[in-house]
N, C-alpha and C positions, 0 to 999 in steps of 0.2 A: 565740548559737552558730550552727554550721550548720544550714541548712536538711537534711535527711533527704532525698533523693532516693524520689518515689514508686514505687512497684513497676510496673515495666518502663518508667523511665522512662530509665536506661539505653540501653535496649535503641530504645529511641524519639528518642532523640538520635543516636544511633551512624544511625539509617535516616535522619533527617533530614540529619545529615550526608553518608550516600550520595547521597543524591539529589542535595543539591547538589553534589556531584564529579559526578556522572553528567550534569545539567544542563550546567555548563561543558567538560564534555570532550564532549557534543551541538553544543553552543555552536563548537567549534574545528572539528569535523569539517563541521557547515554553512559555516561559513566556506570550506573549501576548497572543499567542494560549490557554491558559489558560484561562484568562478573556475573549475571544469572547464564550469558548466553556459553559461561565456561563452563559454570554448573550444569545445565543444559546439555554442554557437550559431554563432559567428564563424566556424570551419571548415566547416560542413555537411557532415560524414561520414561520422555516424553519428546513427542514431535510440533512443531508450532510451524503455521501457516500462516502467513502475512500479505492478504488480497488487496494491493492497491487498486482503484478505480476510481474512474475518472475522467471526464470531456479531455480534450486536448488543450494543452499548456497549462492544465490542472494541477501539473507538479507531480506526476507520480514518479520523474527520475529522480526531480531535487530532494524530494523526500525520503528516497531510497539510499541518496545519497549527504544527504546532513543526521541521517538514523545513523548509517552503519557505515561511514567512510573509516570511524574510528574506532568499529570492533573487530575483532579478531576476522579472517574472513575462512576460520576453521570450523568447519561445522555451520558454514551457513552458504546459501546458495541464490542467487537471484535470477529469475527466469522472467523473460520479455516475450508475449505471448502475441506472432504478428500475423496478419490474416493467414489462414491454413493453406498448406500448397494441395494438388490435387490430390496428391498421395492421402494427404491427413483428410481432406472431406471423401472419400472413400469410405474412410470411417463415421462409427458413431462420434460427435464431436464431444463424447469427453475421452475418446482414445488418447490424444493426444495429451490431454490434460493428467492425467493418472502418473503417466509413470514418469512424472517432475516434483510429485509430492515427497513433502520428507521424510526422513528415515529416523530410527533413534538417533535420536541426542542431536538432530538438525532442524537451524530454522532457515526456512525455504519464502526469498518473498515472490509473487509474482507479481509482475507487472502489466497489467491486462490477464484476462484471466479467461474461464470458460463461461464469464457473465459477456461478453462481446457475443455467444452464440444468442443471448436473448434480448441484445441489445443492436448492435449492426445489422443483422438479420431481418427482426423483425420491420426496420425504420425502410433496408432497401427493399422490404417484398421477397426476401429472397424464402421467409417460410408465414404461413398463416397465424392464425390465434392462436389456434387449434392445434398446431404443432407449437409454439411457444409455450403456451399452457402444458404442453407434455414435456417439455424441456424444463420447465420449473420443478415441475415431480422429479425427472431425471437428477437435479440440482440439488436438489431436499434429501433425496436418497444417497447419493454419491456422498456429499457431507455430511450424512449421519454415519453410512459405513467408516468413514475417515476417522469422525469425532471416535464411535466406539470400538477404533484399531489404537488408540492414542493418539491420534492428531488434535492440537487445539488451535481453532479455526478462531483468527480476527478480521474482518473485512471490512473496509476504509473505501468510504466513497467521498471521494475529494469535492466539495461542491465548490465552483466557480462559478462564480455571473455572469453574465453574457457581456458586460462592459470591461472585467478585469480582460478575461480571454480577450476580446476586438484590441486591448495596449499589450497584451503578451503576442501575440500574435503579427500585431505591427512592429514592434522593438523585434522581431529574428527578421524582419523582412528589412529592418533602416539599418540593423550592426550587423556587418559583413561577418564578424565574427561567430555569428549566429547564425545564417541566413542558411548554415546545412540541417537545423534544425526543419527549416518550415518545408513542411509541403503542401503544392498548390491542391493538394485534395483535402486538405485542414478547411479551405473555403467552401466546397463544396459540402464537404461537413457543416460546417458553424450554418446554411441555412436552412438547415433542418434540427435546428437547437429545440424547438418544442416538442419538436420529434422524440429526440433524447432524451431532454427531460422526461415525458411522458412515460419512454420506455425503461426509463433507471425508475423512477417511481413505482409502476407496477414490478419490474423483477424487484426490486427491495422488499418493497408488502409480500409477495410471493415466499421469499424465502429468506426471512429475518428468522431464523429459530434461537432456543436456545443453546444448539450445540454451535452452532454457527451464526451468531448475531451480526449484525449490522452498525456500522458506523458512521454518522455521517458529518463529515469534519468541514467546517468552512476555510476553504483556501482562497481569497482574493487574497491574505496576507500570509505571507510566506513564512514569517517569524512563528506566528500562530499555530499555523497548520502544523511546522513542525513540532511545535511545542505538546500539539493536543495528542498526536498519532504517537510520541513518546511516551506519554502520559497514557493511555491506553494501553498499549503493548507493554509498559512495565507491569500496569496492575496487572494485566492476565498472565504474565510470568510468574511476578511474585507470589499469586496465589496458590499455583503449583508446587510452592514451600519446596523451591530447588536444592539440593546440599550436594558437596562434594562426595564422594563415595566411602562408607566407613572405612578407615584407617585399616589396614592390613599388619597386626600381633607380630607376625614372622620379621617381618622388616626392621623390627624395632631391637634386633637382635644382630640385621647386618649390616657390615663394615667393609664398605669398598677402600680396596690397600693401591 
C-alpha cells in the first residue's frame, strides 16, 4: 500500500521545492548579472558599490559567493573589512575605507564595511552619541561625494533572527568541517543582539538617502536572500542602460593575415 506521508512532511517538500525554484530563478538573474558586469567593465562609466551587512552567520560570505562565484572576477573586487589595526585607528575611520572603493568599470563588494565604525563602536562604549551622530554626517557626506564621482551605492542589510543565528552558530561548532568558522567572540557578541539591533536600526534611519539607499533583505533562508540581493543589484545595474562600447569604423576595414 502507500507509504503515509510523515507529519510535516508535506510541508517540507512544498519548501524543498521552493528553494529549488528560488535557486534557478538566482541562477537566471546571475547570468544576466554577468553580461552587464562585462558591460560595466568594457565601457568604464560607471562604478557600482556593493555593502553587505549583517549580524554574524547572516550570510554575508555565502552571498558573495552564490552572486558572483560565477562572474567573471575581472573588473570586480571583494574586500573583508576586519577590526582596524592600530595603524588604521590612527586615522579618521573612513581612511581606510576610501581607497577600496571602485574605479571605472569596477564592481567592488565589501563585506563589513565603514557602518561597523557605527555599529561595534557604539554597542562597546568605545565612542558616545554624540560622536556617532557625527559619524552618520561623515557617512552621508563620504556617500554622496562617491554617488556624484559615479559611484552607484547598494547596501544590503542581511536581517537574521536571533533563533536562525543560535542553529547557524551551533551547526559550525557540531561540523568539524566548520568549526574554523566560529569564534568564541561570536557569543559574546550574540548577547548583546538588542544591542545591535538597536544600533543597525538608528545607522539605517540615519543614512538611508537617495544616492545611497538601504536594503533590508530577510536572511534566515538562504535560497531567498540569495534570490532578493540578485534581484536588487540587477535592477540597479540595468537601469544604468549598460552597452558595450560603439563599434570602432577603422576595424571593419582590418584583416589580420
Amino acid at each position: 500500500g502507500a507509504t503515509p506521508l510523515r507529519k510535516g512532511g508535506g510541508k517540507a517538500n512544498a519548501r524543498e521545492k521552493a528553494k529549488a525554484s528560488e535557486r534557478a530563478a538566482t541562477a537566471q538573474l546571475i547570468d544576466q548579472l554577468s553580461v552587464c558586469q562585462e558591460k560595466l567593465f568594457a565601457s568604464r562609466r560607471h562604478k557600482v558599490l556593493l555593502v553587505l551587512q549583517g549580524m554574524d552567520t547572516a550570510g554575508k560570505d555565502g552571498t558573495l559567493k552564490a552572486l558572483f562565484g560565477r562572474v567573471s572576477p575581472v573588473g570586480m573586487r571583494a574586500v573583508a573589512f576586519r577590526a582596524p589595526s592600530e595603524f588604521e585607528r590612527a586615522h579618521d575611520f573612513l581612511w581606510r575605507i576610501h581607497h577600496q572603493v571602485p574605479v571605472w568599470g569596477e564592481i567592488v563588494i565589501f563585506n563589513r564595511s565603514h557602518y561597523e565604525d557605527v555599529l561595534v563602536a557604539p554597542v562597546l562604549g568605545e565612542i558616545d552619541a554624540a560622536e556617532c551622530k557625527r559619524r552618520y554626517g561623515h557617512i552621508r557626506d563620504f556617500e554622496r561625494m562617491l554617488a556624484e564621482q559615479g559611484t552607484v551605492i547598494v547596501k544590503v542589510f542581511l536581517h537574521i533572527s536571533s533563533d536562525e543565528q543560535r542553529k547557524r552558530l551551533q551547526e559550525r561548532i557540531d561540523d568539524p568541517d566548520k568549526q574554523w568558522k566560529f569564534d568564541p567572540h561570536d557569543i559574546e557578541q550574540r548577547k548583546r543582539w538588542d544591542d545591535y539591533q538597536r544600533a543597525y536600526e538608528d545607522a539605517i534611519n540615519a543614512t538611508d538617502t537617495d544616492q545611497a539607499p538601504w536594503y533590508v533583505v530577510p536572511s534566515d533562508c538562504k535560497t531567498q536572500r540569495n534570490l532578493i540581493v540578485a534581484a536588487v543589484l540587477l535592477e540597479t545595474m540595468q537601469a544604468l542602460k549598460l552597452a558595450y562600447p560603439a563599434a570602432d569604423p577603422q576595424l571593419a576595414k582590418l584583416k589580420i593575415e
